[in-house]
C-alpha positions, 0 to 999 in steps of 0.5 A: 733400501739398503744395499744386500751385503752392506749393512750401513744405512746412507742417510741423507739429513734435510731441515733448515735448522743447522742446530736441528742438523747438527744434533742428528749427525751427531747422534746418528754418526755415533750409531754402528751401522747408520753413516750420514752421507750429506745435508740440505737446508732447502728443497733445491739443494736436498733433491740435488745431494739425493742424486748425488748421495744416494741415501738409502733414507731421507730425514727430512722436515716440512717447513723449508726455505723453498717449499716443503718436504713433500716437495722433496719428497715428490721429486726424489721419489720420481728420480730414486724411487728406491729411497725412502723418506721419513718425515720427522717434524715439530708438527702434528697437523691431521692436513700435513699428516694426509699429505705426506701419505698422499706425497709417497712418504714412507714414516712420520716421526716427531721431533720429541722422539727419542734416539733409540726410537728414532734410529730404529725408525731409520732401521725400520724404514731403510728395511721397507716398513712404513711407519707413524709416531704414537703420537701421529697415530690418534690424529690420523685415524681421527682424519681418516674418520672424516673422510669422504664418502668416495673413500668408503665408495671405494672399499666397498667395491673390494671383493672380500678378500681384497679386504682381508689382505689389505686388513692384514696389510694395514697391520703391517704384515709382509706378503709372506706372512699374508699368504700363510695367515690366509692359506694363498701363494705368495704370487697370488696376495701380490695379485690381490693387491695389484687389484687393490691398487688400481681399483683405490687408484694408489701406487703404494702399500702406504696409501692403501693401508691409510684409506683403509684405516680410514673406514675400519677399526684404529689399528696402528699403521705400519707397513712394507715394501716400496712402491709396488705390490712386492 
């Protein structure tokens, strides 16, 4: 995420379309307060101008010359984990759209979004929120609903409570504004989704909030925070 005291957002751009590139530096350059700091057109050299760059939001596509984005994603998530990937893509696929969750993405945009949606993804994302396109939405609950039944095994074994922080969680609510709408300390939601966490054996709020949509109601998926409870 952005730096305290610097309000810039360091993008780094990943696709292999120099055209594609070309457009979104030129877009984003434009906008106070969003600089890009590099480019990359393959896995290889997207992981290597992360470390060297150090953006506080990845921008990156699928389909690439060496693999996908989820390989990127992977790898720069286990060197920077504070950075955070968004997806913005061509592709609607219920398959690739479960595997950025399941790779620790942390939005899934279209191409077909439109400048101010898309900068305020970037915004959003770089503040700790995860999001997905409207239109990515119906594609994912319908996904959801087709999963397993190890996934309903799993929710069933949270208490209550566990659900009703992880509902809130789901609609995108922060730690604070869970503890005041259910009446607990900050700490102690922090607790609850550690509990969540282990017992659905994920590592991020993202992947949580996505099985729970997969067995509750279609609400749409937006969350915060990085990789951990707080």
């Amino acid at each position: 995420m952005s730096k305290p005291g610097n309000s810039s957002v360091r993008v780094l751009l990943v696709d292999d379309s120099e055209l594609v590139r070309t457009g979104l530096r030129t877009l984003l350059s434009a906008e106070p307060g969003l600089s890009i700091v590099g480019e990359a057109c393959t896995v290889a050299a997207a992981v290597q101008a992360c470390q060297k760059t150090q953006p506080d939001v990845v921008l990156l596509d699928i389909r690439l010359p060496d693999g996908t984005g989820f390989d990127v994603c992977r790898q720069i998530l286990k060197r920077l984990p504070e950075t955070r990937v968004l997806i913005l893509t061509s592709v609607v696929d219920p398959t690739l759209i479960d595997e950025a969750i399941r790779a620790g993405t942390h939005g899934y945009l279209l191409k077909e979004i439109d400048a101010r949606g898309l900068i305020k993804a970037i915004r959003d994302v770089s503040a700790g929120k995860s999001i997905l396109d409207p239109a990515v939405t119906a594609r994912v609950i319908q996904l959801v609903k087709d999963g397993s039944s190890a996934t309903q095994d799993a929710l069933a074994i949270l208490s209550p409570q566990e659900r009703r922080v992880l509902a809130l969680i789901a609609e995108g609510h922060t730690n604070k504004e869970v503890a005041a709408d259910l009446g607990l300390a900050e700490k102690t939601v922090k607790n609850y989704l550690s509990n969540v966490f282990e017992k659905l054996h994920v590592s991020r709020r993202s992947q949580a909030a996505a099985l729970f949509v997969r067995e509750s109601r279609p609400v749409p998926f937006s969350s915060t925070g990085p990789n951990n409870p707080g």
